[in-house]
C-alpha positions in Angstrom: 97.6 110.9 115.4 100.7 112.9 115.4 104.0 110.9 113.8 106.1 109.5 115.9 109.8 107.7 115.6 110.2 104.7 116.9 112.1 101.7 115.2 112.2 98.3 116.0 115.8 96.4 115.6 115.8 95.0 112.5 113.6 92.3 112.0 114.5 89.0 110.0 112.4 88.2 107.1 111.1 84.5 107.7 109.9 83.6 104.5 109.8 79.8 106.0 111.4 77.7 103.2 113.0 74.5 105.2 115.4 71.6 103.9 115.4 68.1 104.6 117.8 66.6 102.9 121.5 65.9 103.8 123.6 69.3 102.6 126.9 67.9 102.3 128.6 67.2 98.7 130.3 68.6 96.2 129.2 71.1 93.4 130.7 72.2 90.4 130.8 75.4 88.3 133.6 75.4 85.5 133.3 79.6 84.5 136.2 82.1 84.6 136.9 84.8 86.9 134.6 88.0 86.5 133.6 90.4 88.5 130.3 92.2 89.2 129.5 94.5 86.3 126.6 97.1 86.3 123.4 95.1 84.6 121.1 96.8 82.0 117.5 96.6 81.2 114.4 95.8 83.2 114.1 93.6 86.3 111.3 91.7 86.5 109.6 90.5 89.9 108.9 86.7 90.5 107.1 86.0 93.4 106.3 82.0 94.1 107.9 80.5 97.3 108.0 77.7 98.9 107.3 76.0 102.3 108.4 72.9 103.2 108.4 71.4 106.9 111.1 71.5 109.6 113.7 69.6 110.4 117.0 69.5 112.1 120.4 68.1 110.5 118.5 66.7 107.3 116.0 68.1 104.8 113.9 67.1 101.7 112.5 69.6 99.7 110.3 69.3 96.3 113.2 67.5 94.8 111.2 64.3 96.2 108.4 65.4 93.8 109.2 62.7 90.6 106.5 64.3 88.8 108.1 67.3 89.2 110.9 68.8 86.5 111.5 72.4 88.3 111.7 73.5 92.2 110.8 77.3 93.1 114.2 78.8 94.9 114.3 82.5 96.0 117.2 83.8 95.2 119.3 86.5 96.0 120.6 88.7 92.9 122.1 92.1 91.9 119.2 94.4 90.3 119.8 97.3 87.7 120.2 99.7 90.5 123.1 98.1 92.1 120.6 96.5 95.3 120.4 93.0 96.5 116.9 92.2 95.7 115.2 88.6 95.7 113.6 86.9 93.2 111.8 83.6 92.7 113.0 81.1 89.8 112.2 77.4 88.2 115.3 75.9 89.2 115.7 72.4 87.3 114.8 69.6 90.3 118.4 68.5 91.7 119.7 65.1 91.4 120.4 65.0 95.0 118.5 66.7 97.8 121.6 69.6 98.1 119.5 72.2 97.3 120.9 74.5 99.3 124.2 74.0 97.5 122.3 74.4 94.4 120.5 77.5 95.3 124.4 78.7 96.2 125.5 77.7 92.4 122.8 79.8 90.8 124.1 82.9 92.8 127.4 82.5 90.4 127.7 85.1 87.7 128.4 83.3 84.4 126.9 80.0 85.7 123.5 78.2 85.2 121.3 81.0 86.6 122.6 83.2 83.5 119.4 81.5 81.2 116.7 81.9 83.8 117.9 85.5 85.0 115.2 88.4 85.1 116.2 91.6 82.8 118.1 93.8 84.5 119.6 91.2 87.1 123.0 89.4 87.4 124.3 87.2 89.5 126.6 88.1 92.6 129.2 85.5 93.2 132.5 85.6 91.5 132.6 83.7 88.1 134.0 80.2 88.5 133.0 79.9 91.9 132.3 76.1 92.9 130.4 75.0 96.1 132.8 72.3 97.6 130.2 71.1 100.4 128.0 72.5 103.3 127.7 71.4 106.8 124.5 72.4 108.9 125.3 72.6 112.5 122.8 71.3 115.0 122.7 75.2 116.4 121.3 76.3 112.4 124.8 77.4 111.6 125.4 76.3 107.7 129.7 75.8 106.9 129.6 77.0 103.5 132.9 75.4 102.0 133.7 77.2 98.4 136.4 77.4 96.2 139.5 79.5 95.9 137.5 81.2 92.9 135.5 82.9 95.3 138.1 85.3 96.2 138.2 87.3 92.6 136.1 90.1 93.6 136.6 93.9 94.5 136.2 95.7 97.9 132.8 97.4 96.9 130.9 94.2 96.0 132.0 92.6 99.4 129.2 93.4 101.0 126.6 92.6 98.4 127.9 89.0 98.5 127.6 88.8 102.2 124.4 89.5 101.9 123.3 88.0 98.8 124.5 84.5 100.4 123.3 85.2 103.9 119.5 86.1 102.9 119.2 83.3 99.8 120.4 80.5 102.8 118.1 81.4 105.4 115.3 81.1 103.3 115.5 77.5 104.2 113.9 78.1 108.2 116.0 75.4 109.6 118.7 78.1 108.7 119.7 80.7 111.1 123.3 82.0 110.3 126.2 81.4 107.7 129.8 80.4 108.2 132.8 80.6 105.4 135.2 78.2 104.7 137.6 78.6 101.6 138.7 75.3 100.2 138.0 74.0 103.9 139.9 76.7 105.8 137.4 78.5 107.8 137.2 82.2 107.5 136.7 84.6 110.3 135.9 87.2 108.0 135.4 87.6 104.2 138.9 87.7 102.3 139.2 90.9 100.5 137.9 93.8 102.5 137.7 91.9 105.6 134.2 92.1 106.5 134.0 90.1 110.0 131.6 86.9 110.2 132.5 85.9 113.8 130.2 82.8 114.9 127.9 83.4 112.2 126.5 86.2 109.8 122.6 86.3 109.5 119.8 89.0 108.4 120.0 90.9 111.6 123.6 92.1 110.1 121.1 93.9 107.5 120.9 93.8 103.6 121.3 97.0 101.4 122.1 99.5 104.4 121.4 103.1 103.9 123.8 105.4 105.6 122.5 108.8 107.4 124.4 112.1 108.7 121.3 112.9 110.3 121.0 110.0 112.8 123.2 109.4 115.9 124.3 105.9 116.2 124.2 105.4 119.9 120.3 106.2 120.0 119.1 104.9 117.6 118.5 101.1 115.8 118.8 99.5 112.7 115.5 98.0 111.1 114.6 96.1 107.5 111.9 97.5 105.4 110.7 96.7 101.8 109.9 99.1 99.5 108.7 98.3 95.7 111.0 99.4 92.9 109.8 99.1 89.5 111.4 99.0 85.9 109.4 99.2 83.1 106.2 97.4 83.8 107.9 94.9 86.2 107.8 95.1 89.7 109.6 93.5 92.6 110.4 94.6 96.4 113.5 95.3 98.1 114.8 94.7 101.5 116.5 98.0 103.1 118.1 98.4 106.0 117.9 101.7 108.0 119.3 103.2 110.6 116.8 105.4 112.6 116.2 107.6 116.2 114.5 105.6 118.8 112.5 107.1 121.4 109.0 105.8 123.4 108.1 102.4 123.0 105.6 101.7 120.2 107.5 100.1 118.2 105.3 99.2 115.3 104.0 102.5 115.1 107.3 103.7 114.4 107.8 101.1 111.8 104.3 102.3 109.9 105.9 105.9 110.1 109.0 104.8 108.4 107.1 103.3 105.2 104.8 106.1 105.1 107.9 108.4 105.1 109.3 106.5 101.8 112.8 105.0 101.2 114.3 108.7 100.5 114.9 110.6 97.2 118.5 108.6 97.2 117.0 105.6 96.4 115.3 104.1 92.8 112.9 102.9 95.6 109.2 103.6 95.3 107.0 105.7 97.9 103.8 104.5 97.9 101.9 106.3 101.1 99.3 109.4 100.7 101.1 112.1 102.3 97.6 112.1 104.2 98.3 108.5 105.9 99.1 108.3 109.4 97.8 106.0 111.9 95.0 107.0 114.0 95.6 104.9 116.7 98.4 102.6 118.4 98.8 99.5 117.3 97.8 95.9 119.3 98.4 92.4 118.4 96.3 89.6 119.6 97.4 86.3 118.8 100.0 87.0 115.9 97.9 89.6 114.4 98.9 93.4 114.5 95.7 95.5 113.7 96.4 98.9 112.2 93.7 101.8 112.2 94.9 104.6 109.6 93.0 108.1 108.6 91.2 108.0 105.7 94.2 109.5 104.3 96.0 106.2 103.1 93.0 105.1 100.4 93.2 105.4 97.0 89.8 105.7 96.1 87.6 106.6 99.2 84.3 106.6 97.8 85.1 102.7 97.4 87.2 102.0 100.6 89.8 101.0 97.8 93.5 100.7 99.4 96.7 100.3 97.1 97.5 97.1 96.7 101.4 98.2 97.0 100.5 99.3 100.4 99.1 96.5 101.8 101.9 94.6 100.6 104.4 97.2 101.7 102.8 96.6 105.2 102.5 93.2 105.2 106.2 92.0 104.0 107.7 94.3 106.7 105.8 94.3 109.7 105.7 90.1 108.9 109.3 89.8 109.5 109.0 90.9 112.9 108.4 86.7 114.6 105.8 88.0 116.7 103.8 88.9 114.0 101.8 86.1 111.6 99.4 88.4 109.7 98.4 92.4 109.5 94.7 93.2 110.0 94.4 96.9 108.5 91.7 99.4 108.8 90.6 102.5 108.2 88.9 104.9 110.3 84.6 105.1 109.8 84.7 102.6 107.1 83.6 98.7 107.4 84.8 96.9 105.0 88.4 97.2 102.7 88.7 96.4 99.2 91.8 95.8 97.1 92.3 97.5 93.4 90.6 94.7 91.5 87.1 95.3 94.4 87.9 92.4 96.5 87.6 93.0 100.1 90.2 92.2 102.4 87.7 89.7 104.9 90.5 88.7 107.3 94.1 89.3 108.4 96.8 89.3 105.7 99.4 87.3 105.7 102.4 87.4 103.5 101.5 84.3 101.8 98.5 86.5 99.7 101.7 88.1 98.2 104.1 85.7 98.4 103.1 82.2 97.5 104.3 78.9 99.4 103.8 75.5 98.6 103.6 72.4 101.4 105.1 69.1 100.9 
């Protein structure tokens, strides 16, 4: 099948994490000022996540769990290579059900998350920042009321806070968009470089966007991808944003040919495709579940109908933001039956879940 260009507008990841409990209060972190300074060694990748069920102005999450010392929280942090990248920690069990504030807290550089942080990451708030209260609106816009604090940052890390907030929030799926107030004066945008938040910034303003001289604006769309990087022996994925031409209308093919293309040699981002792999057919979904056909081209080990276990993941986190889609079936053309690296074989649709754990109430 010959390669074709066609991308989807960037697609949300939904990793459904949902609170239940009331998000208004106040928080506390007593840290100096400090900006965001390059981070050294290895990042490591933690990958639990979890699910709880849906509800409107209220939310409880495993904080209810007594038996319970620690609650998963997917964060949002700064990894060696200067990228907003996610990863899951053992956050101690709050002693209220604000654990959306407290996810906020552990975003501060200097504060609590400084213990639990994976080598190579830091955290991407200003030092001394305090979470004053948060109001979730009816609509799923969260007020995020902080401190003056939050202000002592430069131009160049603007962005990278914007996002880091926006995608560790709307974990929670009740969650759609962020607001900013400082010390209870709403902001229409963010206070040093002026980035504009409007009625709400959410992941469709992207996360980690990578610019092109190559591609014209006006025809073409942004879309999310994740790509693996990996430091040392750890491994983790990260969320990019793109810019690229549109033309047709398979969408999801075009997707596929942007992971097989790689993240670019201007990245510390991992390619992970055959230069053989393309699809062999256009993709359908049935029911939430987009079926792939590739050439023969994207196994590792043919002989075994072995596919990389970094591109089935690759796959799966991406083309499982798009709403529409709940799980990837992939195959490969004249063979029955895949297997993943360790000779499992993949017996049904894959969901994101196989990769990224979540836990029910």
């Amino acid at each position: 099948m010959k390669k074709r260009r066609i991308m989807l507008p960037i697609i949300p990841v939904s990793l459904a994490i949902i609170l239940t409990g009331c998000f208004q209060g106040e928080q506390s972190l007593n840290n100096k000022n400090e900006e965001i300074d390059p981070p050294k060694e290895n990042a490591e990748a933690v990958n639990d996540l979890e699910k709880a069920g849906k509800g409107e102005e209220k939310a409880v999450s495993k904080s209810d769990d007594k038996t319970s010392e620690t609650v998963s929280r997917q964060l949002y942090l700064i990894d060696s290579n200067g990228m907003v990248a996610s990863q899951t920690l053992e956050l101690p069990v709050p002693e209220s059900k604000e654990v959306a504030a407290q996810a906020l807290e552990y975003l501060v550089k200097g504060g609590p998350v400084t213990q639990l942080l994976p080598n190579g990451f830091q955290g991407v708030l200003p030092q001394g920042t305090k979470v004053l209260g948060m109001n979730l609106k009816k609509n799923g816009t969260l007020v995020v009321n902080v401190s003056k604090d939050f202000k002592n940052y430069k131009k160049k890390n603007e962005a990278k806070i914007l996002q880091a907030m926006t995608f560790t929030l709307t974990q929670f799926d009740n969650v759609k968009n962020i607001k900013l107030e400082i010390n209870g004066k709403m902001q229409n945008a963010m206070p040093v470089n002026g980035t504009p938040i409007g009625n709400g910034y959410s992941r469709a303003n992207g996360i980690n966007l990578v610019q092109s001289d190559t591609v014209d604006l006006m025809e073409s769309k942004p879309v999310t991808l994740f790509f693996p990087s990996v430091q040392g022996e750890n491994q983790y994925f990260v969320p990019v944003t793109k810019y690229v031409n549109v033309s047709e209308g398979d969408v999801y093919s075009s997707i596929v040919q942007e992971l097989v293309e790689g993240p670019g040699v201007s990245t510390n981002l991992q390619h992970v495709f055959n230069e053989q792999a393309e699809l062999v057919s256009s993709p359908s979904i049935n029911d939430g579940v987009l079926e792939l056909e590739f050439s023969q081209g994207v196994l590792k080990n043919s002989d075994k109908a072995v596919i990389p276990d970094k591109v089935m993941e690759t796959l799966v986190r991406t083309l499982t933001a798009d709403e529409s889609v709940e799980a990837v079936e992939v195959k490969v053309k004249d063979v029955k039956t895949l297997f993943n690296e360790e000779g499992k074989p993949y017996t049904k649709p894959v969901t994101t879940q196989m990769f990224v754990p979540t836990e029910k109430l």
